[in-house]
Each structure stands twice: as structure tokens, then as C-alpha cells.
N, C-alpha and C positions, 0 to 999 in steps of 0.2 A: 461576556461582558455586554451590558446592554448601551444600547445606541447613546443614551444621553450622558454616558461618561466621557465620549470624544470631547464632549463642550469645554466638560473642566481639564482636559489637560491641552495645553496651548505648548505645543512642537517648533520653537525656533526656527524660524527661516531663514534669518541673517546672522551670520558668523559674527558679528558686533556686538548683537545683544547679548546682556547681562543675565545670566538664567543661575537660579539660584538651585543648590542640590535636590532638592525637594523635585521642582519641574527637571531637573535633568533626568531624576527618576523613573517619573511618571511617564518623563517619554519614553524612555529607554523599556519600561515595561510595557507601554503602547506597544512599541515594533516589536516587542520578542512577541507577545500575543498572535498581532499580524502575521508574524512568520511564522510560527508555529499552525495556526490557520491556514497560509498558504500551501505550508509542506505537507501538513495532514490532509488537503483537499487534494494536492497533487498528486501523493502516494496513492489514495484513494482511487481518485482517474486513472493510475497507470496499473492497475491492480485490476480495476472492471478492466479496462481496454487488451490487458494480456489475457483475457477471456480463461480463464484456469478453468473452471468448473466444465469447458465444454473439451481443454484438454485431459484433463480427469478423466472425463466419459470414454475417449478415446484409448486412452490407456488404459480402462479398466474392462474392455471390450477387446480389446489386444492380448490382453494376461489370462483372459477368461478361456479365446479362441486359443493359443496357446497349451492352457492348461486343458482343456479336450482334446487336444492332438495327444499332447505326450499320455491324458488315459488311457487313449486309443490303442497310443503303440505300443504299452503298457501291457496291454490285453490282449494283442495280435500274438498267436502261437508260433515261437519261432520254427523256418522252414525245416523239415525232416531231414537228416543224413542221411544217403543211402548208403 
């Protein structure tokens, strides 16, 4: 929504006035937008700030060292009976 649509819709600030369906509307879709805006930016910040991509890395460094042991012992001739 570009900046010069705030002009036209005028948001009651006093429980008195008269506001006709139309502007109840318009505000009511002002604030879903807004909020819809804030929760996407928020989600957003908590998604970089839980750093995933450098737990990925970790884990995929994990599973890798992992999966070389069990080839290993995989490989390793079990010990002789005598």
C-alpha cells in the first residue's frame, strides 16, 4: 500500500464520532494490513535470530561424522575365535 493512501482513510479517535460504514471499513482494513505487516516482519526477525541455516550446518556435520564411524565399523573384521 503506498504512503498516500494513509491521507484518505481518516481512523476515529473519539468514541463520539459519527463514522459512516465506508470509513469503518477502510480502517479496519488499514489495521489488518498493519498487522499483517508487523507479524510478517516479526516472524521474519525470529526466523534470522533462530540462526537455522548455521544449525543445519551443525547437524549436517554431525550425521556425516556419524555416518563415517558406522562405515568404519562396518568394515572393521570382526575379532577371531579361537
Amino acid at each position: 500500500m503506498a504512503k498516500g493512501d494513509d491521507a484518505d482513510v481518516k481512523i476515529p479517535t473519539e468514541f463520539s464520532e459519527c463514522v459512516s460504514r465506508e470509513e469503518l471499513e477502510a480502517a479496519n482494513k488499514l489495521m489488518m494490513e498493519r498487522m499483517d505487516e508487523t507479524v510478517h516482519k516479526s516472524v521474519h526477525d525470529a526466523l534470522i535470530a533462530m540462526e537455522l541455516g548455521k544449525t543445519y550446518e551443525r547437524v549436517d556435520r554431525r550425521l556425516s561424522d556419524i555416518i563415517d564411524r558406522i562405515a568404519a565399523l562396518e568394515t572393521c573384521s570382526p575379532p577371531q575365535q579361537q
